[in-house]
C-alpha positions as a Markdown table, in Angstrom:
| # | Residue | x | y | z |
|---|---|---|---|---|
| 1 | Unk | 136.2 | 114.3 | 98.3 |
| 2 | Unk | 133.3 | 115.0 | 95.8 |
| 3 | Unk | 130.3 | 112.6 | 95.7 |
| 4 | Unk | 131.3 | 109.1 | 96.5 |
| 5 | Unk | 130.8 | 106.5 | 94.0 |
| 6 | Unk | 130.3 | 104.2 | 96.8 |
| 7 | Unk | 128.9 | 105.6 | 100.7 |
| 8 | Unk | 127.6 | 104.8 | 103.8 |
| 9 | Unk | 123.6 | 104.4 | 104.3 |
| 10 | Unk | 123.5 | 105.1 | 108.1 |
| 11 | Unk | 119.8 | 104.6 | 108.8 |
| 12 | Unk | 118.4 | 107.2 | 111.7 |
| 13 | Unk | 117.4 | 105.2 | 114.5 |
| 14 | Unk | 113.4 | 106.7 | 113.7 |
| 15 | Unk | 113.5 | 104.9 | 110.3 |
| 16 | Unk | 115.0 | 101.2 | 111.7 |
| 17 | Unk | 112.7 | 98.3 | 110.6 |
| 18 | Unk | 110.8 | 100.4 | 107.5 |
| 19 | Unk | 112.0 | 98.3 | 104.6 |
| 20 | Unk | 110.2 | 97.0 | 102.0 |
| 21 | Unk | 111.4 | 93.5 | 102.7 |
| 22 | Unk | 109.3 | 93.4 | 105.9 |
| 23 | Unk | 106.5 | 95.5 | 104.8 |
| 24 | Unk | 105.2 | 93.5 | 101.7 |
| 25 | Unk | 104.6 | 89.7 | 101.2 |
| 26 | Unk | 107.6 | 87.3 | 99.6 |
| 27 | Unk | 105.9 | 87.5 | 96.6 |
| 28 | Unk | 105.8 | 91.2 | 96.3 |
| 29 | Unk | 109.4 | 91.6 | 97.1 |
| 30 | Unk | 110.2 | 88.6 | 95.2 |
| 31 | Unk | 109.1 | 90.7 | 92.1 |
| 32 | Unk | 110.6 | 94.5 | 93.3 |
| 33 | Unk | 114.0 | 92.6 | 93.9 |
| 34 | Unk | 114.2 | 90.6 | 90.9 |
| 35 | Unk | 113.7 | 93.5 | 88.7 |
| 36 | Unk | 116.8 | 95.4 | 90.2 |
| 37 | Unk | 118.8 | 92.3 | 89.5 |
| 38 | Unk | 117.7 | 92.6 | 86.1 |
| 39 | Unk | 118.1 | 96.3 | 86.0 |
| 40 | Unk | 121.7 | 95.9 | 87.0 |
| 41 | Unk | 122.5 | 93.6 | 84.4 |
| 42 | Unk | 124.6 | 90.9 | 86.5 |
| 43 | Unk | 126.9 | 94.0 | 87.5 |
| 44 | Unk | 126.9 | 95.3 | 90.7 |
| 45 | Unk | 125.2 | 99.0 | 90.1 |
| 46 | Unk | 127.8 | 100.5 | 92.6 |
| 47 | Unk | 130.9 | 99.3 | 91.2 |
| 48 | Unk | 129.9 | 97.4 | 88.6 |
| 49 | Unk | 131.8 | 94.5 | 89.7 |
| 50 | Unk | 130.1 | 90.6 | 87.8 |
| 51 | Unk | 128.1 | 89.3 | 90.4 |
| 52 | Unk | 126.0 | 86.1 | 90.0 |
| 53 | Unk | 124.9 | 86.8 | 93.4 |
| 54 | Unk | 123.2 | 90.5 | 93.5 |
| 55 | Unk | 121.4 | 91.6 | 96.7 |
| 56 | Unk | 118.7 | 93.9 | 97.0 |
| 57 | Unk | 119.4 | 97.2 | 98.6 |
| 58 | Unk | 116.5 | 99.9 | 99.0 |
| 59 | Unk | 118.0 | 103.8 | 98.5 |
| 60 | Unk | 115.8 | 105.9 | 100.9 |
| 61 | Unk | 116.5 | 110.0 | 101.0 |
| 62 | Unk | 115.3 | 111.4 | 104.4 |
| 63 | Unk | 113.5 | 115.2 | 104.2 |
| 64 | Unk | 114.0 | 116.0 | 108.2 |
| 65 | Unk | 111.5 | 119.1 | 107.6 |
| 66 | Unk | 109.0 | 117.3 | 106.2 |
| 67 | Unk | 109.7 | 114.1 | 108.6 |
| 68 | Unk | 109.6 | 112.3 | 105.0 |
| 69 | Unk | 111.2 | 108.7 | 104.2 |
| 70 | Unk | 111.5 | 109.0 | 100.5 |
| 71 | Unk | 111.7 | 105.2 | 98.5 |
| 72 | Unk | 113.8 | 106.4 | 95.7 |
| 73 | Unk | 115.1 | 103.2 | 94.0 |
| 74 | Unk | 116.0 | 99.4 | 94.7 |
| 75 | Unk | 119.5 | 98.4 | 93.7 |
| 76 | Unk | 120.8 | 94.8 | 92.5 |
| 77 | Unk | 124.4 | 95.4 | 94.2 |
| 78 | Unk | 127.7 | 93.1 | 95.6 |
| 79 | Unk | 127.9 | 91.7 | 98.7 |
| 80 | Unk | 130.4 | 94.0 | 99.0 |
| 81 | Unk | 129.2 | 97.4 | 98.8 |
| 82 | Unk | 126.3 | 96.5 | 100.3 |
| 83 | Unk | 128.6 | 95.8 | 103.2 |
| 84 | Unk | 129.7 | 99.1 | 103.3 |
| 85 | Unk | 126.7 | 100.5 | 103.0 |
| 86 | Unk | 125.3 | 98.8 | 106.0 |
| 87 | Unk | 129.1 | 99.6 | 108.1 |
| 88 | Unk | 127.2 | 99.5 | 111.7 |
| 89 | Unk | 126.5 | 95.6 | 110.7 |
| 90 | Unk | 129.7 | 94.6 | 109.0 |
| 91 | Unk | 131.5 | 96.2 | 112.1 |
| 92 | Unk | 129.4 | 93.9 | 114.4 |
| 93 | Unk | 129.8 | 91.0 | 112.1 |
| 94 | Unk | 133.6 | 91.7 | 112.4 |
| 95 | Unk | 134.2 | 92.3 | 108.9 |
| 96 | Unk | 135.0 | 95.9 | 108.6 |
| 97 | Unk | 138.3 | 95.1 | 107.3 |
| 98 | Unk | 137.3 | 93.8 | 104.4 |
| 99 | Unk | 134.7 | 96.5 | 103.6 |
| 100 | Unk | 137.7 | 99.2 | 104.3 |
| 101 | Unk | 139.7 | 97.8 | 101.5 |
| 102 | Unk | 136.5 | 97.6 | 99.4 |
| 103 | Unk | 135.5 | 101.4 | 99.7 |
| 104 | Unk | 139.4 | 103.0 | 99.1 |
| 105 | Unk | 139.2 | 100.7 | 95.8 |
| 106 | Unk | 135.7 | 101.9 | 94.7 |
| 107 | Unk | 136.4 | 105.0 | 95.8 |
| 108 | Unk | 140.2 | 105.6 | 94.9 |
| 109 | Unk | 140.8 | 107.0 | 98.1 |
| 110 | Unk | 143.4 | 106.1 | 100.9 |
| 111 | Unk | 142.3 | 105.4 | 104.9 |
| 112 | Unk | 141.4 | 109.1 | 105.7 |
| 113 | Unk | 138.8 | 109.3 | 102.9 |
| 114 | Unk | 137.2 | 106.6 | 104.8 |
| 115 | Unk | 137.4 | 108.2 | 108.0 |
| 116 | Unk | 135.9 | 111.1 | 107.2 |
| 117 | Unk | 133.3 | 109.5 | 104.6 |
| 118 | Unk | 132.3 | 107.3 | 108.1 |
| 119 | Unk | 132.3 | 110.5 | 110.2 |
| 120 | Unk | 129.8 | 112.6 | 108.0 |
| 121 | Unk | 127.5 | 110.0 | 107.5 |
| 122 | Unk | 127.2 | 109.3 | 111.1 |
| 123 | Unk | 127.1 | 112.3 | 112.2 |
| 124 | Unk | 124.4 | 112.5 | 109.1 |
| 125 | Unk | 122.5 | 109.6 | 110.8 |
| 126 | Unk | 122.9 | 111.4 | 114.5 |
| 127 | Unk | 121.2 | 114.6 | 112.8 |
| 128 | Unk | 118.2 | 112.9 | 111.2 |
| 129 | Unk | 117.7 | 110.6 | 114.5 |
| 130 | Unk | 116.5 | 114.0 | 116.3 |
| 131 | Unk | 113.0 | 112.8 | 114.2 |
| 132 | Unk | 111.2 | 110.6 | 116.4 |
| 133 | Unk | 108.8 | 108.7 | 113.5 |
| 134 | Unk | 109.1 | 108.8 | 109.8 |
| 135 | Unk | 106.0 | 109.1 | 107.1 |
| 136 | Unk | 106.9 | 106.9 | 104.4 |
| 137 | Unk | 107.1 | 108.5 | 100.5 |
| 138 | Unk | 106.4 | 105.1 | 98.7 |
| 139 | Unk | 105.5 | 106.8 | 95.2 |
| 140 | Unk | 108.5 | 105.2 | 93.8 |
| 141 | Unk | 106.7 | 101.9 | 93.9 |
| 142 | Unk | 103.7 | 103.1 | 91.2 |
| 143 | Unk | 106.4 | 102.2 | 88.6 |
| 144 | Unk | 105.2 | 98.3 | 89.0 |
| 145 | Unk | 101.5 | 99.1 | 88.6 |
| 146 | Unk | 99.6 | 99.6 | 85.5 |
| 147 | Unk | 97.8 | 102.9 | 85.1 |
């Protein structure tokens, strides 16, 4: 398959617990979050689905070189994809079903696109967990302060 519209966000076990979400105060995130609702319009920016309920969903890229965690954008997205984003918790929750059936939509792919979407990006997470500690890249966050 070529680039997913929607894919798995396996975090490396090095980078668990760095989200914005815990690092700045309510009122901070408040402000980051609400402004990728209203980026996304009331549609979910993965599948574009009407949402009146968006969630906030930090895209990090990871540079294993440099043993950089790169902020690259805050999404307003659907329970949904944000489910399969996050598989490792929607499989604990028990819902994995429902996110299985949500990715071969989005995706327009049948059960083995799935598979093998799953198995690269854990096997994507397994690599980038060889980094013990991540520097955070949080340039992306300049965008919300006046020069």
């Amino acid at each position: 398959m070529d680039k997913l519209k929607l894919d798995f966000e396996i975090m490396p076990s090095g980078a668990f617990y760095s989200n914005l979400r815990t690092m700045l105060s309510k009122k901070a995130w408040d402000f980051i979050r609400r402004d990728a609702y209203a980026r996304s319009g009331g549609r979910c920016a993965i599948c574009g689905r009407p949402s009146k309920r968006l969630e906030a969903h930090e895209r990090w890229e990871f540079d294993k070189d440099k043993k950089v965690q790169k902020l690259v954008d805050v999404l307003g997205i659907c329970h949904a994809c944000h489910s399969v984003i996050h598989i490792a918790r929607t499989q604990v929750l028990g819902f994995e079903d429902d996110a299985i059936k949500h990715f071969r939509k989005v995706n327009e792919c049948d059960y083995q696109g799935y598979i093998s979407a799953l198995s690269r990006a854990t096997q994507k997470s397994v690599d980038l967990s060889t980094v013990d500690a991540w520097s955070l890249d949080l340039e992306w966050l300049k965008r919300f302060i006046e020069q």
